[in-house]
C-alpha positions as CSV (number, residue, x, y, z in Angstrom):
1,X,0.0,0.0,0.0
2,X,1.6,3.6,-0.6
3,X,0.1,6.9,0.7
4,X,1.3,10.2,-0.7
5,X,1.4,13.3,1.4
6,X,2.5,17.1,1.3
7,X,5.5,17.9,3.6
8,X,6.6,21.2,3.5
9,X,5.2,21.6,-0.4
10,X,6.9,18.5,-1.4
11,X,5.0,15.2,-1.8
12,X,6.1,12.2,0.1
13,X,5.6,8.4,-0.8
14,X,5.1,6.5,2.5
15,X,5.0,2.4,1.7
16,X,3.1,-0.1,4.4
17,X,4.0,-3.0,4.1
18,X,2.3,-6.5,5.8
19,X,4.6,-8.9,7.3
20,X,4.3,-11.1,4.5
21,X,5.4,-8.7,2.4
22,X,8.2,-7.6,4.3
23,X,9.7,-11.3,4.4
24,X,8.7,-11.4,0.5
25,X,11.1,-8.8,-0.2
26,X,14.2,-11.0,1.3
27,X,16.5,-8.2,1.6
28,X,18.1,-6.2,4.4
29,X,15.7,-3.5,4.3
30,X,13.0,-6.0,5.1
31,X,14.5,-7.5,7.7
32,X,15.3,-4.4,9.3
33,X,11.4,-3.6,9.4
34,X,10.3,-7.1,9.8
35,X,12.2,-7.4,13.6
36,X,11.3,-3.6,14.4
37,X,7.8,-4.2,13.9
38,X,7.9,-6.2,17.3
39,X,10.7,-4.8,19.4
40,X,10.2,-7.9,22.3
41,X,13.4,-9.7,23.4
42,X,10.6,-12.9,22.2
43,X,9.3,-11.5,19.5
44,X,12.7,-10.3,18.1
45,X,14.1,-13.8,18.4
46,X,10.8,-15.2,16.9
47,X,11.6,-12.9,13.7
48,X,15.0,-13.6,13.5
49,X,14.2,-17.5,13.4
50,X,11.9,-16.6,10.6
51,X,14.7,-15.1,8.9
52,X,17.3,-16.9,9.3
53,X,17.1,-18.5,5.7
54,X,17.1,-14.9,4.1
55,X,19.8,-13.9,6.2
56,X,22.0,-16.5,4.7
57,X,21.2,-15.4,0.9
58,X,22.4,-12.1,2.0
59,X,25.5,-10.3,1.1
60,X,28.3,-10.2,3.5
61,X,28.2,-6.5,3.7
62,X,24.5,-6.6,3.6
63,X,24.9,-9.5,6.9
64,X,27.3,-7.3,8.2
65,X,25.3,-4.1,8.6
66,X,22.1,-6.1,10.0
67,X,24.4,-7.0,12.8
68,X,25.5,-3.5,13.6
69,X,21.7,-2.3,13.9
70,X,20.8,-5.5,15.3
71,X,23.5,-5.2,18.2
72,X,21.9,-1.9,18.8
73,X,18.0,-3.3,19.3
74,X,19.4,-6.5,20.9
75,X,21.1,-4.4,23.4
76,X,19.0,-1.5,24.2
77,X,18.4,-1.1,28.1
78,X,20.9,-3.8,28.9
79,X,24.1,-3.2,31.1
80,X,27.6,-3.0,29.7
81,X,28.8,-6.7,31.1
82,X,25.3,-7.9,29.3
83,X,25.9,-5.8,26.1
84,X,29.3,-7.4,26.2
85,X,28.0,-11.0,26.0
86,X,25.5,-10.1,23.2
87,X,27.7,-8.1,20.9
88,X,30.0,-10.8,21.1
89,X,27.7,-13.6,19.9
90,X,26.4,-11.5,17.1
91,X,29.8,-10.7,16.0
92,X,31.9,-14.3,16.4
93,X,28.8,-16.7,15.4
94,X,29.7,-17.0,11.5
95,X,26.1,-19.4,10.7
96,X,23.1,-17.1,11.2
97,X,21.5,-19.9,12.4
98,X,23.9,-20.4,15.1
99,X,23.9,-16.6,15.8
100,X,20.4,-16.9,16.6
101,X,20.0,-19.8,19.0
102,X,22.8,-18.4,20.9
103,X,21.5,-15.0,20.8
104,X,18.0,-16.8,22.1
105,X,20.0,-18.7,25.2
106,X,22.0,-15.1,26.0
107,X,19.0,-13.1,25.7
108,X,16.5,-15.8,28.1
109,X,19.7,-15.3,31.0
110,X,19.8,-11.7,30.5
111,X,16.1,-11.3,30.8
112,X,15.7,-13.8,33.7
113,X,16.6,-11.6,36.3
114,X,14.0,-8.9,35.3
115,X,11.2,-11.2,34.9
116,X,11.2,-12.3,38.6
């Protein structure tokens, strides 16, 4: 769906896109919109796990720059030992797929503390 609007005398194109069609387009942009449209420690991981396959058609600059704004939502609100842990696993964990069960586990610690 597009919407046009007038900012400032200039007409702006906004794009909504469903989640199906964000995980249609298989690129970094949708992936970077997929995850933020549920910014949940669980709902993040969820996403990721539904990812994971698009992740590893990606380009490695492409991979590489979802893992620099993923770092920063993964991390949000955490302390600098926890961001520590995280950052590491994001950056070291080659396989997406390994990435993200590992970033699951590190996350469920992390959280466990503030649930209680």
């Amino acid at each position: 769906m597009v919407y046009k609007v007038r900012i400032d005398g200039r007409e702006v194109f906004f794009y909504i896109l469903s989640e199906e069609e964000l995980l249609q387009l298989g690129n970094l942009i949708g992936a970077v919109f997929y995850i933020d449209l549920k910014p949940r420690y669980d709902e993040i991981i969820m996403r990721l796990k539904k990812l994971v396959e698009q992740l590893n058609k990606m380009s490695k600059e492409d991979l590489k720059l979802f893992k620099v704004w993923l770092k920063n939502i993964a991390t949000c609100g955490m302390t600098e030992e926890e961001t520590g842990g995280i950052e590491k696993i994001i950056d070291e964990n080659k396989e997406v797929d390994e990435m993200v069960y590992a970033l699951e586990i590190a996350i469920r610690i992390v959280e466990k503390p503030y649930l209680a």
